[in-house]
C-alpha positions in Angstrom: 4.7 -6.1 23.6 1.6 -4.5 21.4 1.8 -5.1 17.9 0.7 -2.2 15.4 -1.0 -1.4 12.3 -2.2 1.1 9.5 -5.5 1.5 10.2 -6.3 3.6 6.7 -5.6 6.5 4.2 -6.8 9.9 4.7 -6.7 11.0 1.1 -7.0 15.0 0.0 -5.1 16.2 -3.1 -5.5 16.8 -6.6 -5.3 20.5 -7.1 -1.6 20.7 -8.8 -3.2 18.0 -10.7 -5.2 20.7 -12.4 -2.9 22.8 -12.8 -0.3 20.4 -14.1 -2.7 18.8 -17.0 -3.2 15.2 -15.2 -6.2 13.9 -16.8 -8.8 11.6 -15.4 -7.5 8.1 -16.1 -4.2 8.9 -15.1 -5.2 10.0 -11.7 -7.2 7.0 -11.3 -4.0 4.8 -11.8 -1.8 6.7 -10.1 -4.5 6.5 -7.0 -4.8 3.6 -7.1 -1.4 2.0 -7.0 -0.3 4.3 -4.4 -3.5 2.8 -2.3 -1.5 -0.6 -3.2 2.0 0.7 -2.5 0.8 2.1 1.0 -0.9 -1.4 2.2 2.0 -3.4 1.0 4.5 -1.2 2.9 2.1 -1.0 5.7 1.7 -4.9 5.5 5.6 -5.3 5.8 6.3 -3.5 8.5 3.1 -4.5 10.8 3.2 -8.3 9.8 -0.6 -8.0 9.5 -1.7 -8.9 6.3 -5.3 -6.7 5.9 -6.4 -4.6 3.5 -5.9 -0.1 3.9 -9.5 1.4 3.4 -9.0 4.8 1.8 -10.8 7.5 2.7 -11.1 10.3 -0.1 -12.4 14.0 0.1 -13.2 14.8 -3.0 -11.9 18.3 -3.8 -13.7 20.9 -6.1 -11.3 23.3 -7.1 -10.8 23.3 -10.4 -12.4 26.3 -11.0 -9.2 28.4 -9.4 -6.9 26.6 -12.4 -9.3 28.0 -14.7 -10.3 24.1 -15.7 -13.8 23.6 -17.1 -14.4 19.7 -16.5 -13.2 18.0 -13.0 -11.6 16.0 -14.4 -10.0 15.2 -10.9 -12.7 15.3 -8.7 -14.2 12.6 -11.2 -11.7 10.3 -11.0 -11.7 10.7 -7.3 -14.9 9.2 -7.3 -13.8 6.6 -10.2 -11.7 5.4 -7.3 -14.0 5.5 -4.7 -16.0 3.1 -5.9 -13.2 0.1 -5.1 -13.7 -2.3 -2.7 -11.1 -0.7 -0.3 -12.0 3.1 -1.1 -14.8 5.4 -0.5 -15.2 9.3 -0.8 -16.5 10.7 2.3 -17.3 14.0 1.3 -17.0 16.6 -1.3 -15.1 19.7 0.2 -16.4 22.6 -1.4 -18.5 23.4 1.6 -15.9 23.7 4.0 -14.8 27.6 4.4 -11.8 28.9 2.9 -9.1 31.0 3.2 -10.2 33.9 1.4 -7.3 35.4 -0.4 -6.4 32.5 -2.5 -10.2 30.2 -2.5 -8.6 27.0 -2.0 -6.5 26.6 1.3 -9.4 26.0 4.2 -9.3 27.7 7.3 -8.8 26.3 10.4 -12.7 25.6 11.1 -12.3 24.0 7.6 -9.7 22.2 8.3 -11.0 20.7 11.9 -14.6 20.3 10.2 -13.2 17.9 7.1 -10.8 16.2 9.8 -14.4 15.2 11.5 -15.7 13.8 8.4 -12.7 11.7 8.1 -12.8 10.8 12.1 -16.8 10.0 11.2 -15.9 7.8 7.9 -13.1 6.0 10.2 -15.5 4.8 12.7 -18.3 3.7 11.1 -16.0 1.8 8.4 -13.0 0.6 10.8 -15.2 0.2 14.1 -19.1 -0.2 12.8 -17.9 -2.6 9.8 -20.0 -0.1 7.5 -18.3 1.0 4.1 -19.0 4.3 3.5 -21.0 5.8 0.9 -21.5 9.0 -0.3 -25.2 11.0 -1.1 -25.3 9.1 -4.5 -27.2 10.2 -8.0 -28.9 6.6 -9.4 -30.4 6.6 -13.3 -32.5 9.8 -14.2 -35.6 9.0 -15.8 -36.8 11.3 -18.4 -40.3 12.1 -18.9 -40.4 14.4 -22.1 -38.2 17.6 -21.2 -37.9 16.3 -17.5 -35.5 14.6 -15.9 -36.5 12.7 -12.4 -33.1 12.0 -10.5 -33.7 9.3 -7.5 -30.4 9.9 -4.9 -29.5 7.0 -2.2 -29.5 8.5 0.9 -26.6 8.0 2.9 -26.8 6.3 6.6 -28.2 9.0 9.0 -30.2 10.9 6.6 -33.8 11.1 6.1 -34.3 12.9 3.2 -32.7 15.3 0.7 -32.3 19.4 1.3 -31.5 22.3 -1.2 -29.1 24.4 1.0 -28.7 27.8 0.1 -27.8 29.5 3.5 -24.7 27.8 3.9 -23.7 28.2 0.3 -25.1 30.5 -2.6 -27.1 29.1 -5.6 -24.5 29.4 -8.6 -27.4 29.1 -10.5 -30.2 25.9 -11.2 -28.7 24.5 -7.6 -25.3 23.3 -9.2 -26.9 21.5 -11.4 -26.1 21.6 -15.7 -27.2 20.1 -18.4 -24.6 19.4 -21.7 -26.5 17.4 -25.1 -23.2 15.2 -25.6 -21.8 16.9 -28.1 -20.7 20.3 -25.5 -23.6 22.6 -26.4 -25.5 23.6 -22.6 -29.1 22.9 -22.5 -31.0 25.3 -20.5 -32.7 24.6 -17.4 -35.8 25.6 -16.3 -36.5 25.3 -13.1 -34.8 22.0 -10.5 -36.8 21.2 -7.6 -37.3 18.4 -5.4 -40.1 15.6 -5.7 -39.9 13.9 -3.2 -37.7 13.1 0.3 -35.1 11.0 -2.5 -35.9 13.0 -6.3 -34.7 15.7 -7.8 -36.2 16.5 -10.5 -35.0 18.9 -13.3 -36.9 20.6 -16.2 -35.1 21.4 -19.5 -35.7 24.5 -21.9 -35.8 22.1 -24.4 -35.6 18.8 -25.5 -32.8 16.4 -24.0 -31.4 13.9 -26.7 -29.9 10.7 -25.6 -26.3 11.0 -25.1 -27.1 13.9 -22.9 -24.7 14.9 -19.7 -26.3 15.8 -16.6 -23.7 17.6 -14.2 -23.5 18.4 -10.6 -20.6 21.0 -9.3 -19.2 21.7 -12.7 -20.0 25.5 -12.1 -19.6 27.4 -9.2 -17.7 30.9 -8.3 -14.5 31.8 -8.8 -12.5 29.2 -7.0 -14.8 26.4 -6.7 -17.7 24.1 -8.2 -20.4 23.2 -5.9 -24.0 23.1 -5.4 -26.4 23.5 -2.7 -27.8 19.9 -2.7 -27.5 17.7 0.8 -29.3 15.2 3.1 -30.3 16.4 6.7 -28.2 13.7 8.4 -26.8 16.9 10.7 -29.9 18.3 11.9 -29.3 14.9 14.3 -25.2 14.9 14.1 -23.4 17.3 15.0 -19.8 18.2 15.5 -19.4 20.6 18.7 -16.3 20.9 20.6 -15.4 24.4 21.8 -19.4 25.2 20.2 -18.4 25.4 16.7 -21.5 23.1 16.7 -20.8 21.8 12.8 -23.5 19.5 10.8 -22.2 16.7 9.8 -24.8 16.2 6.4 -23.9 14.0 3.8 -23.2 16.8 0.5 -23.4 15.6 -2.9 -20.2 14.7 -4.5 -19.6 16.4 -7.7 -20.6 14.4 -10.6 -21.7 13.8 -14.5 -24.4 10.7 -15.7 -24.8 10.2 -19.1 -28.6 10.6 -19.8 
């Protein structure tokens, strides 16, 4: 006599996208009406006419497909920003199977499944959308760029992480003049518990592209940029004892 629902969407996928060609704004309607073809089915066969929150991982490895822009993992986030999505989490810090740099492991595996598990309760149970560590409008101050981030529920204040994941070089962090010619980066360090702030080689134009996770090894794009919302949460059955910090998402603002 209990009636029954779809609670939400655990959304990871995107990598045959790279290697197929999909580009960005095709992803994004594809995404999204599969969102809607899910909650109306859902909707049908439950009677209950609410709404499917999706929950997306955002994934990172275009890299492996040999694909310069993520192009995927941007319109992951394009999507994310509905009223009924969110992305939880980037995955390039979850560890991988090593022969191919793309499957995770099971510790990977278990580890994004908590992130999920976290993003269900406080969105399904706490009433609390989501929201990833989020970049806001850099403000340049001659060759400098000072990036403010909104820090996500349960963090304090930003970290540069390069113990649980190598520096691929300026923190993950790259800087394009509009027209696909790098500018060099100095140094990036932070300024504060919410700034980043990043210092050019030379002068950045308007129309400039400041990137996060566009480079990376061979497999992946990532960077070493977090909060510390797991020095207080943390995932532990059987002691794998994994932080649960809230990692930037890949990303690109125009300047």
């Amino acid at each position: 006599g209990h009636t029954y629902g779809v609670a939400c969407l655990a959304w990871q996928q995107g990598q045959s996208d790279y290697a197929n060609g999909t580009t960005r704004s095709t992803y994004v309607t594809a995404l999204r009406q599969l969102r809607t073809d899910i909650e109306t089915w859902a909707q049908s066969v439950s009677g209950l006419a609410r709404p499917l929150p999706m929950l997306i991982v955002q994934i990172a490895n275009h890299l492996a497909y040999s694909v310069d822009t993520p192009s995927i993992a941007l319109a992951q986030t394009d999507v994310g920003a509905d009223t009924y999505s969110c992305v939880i989490c980037p995955d390039y810090f979850f560890p991988r199977y090593a022969p191919d740099g793309v499957h995770l492991t099971n510790v990977g595996s278990e580890w994004m499944g908590a992130y999920y598990g976290l993003g269900f309760k406080r969105w399904l149970i706490d009433g609390c959308r989501p929201v990833p560590l989020t970049p806001g409008t850099p403000a340049k101050i001659g060759q400098q760029l000072l990036v403010p981030f909104s820090i996500p529920f349960g963090g304090r204040k930003l970290v540069v992480d390069t113990e649980t994941l190598s520096d691929p070089g300026n923190y993950g962090f790259t800087l394009d003049d509009g027209a696909g010619t790098p500018i060099a980066i100095s140094s990036v360090a932070l300024a504060g518990p919410s700034t980043v702030r990043i210092t050019a080689g030379a002068s950045i134009p308007s129309g400039a592209k400041l990137r996060y996770g566009w480079i990376g090894d061979a497999f992946k794009g990532y960077g070493n940029l977090r909060d510390d919302a797991g020095d207080r949460l943390i995932y532990d059955p059987d002691g794998l004892a994994l932080p649960m910090h809230n990692w930037c998402p890949i990303f690109e603002i125009t300047i």
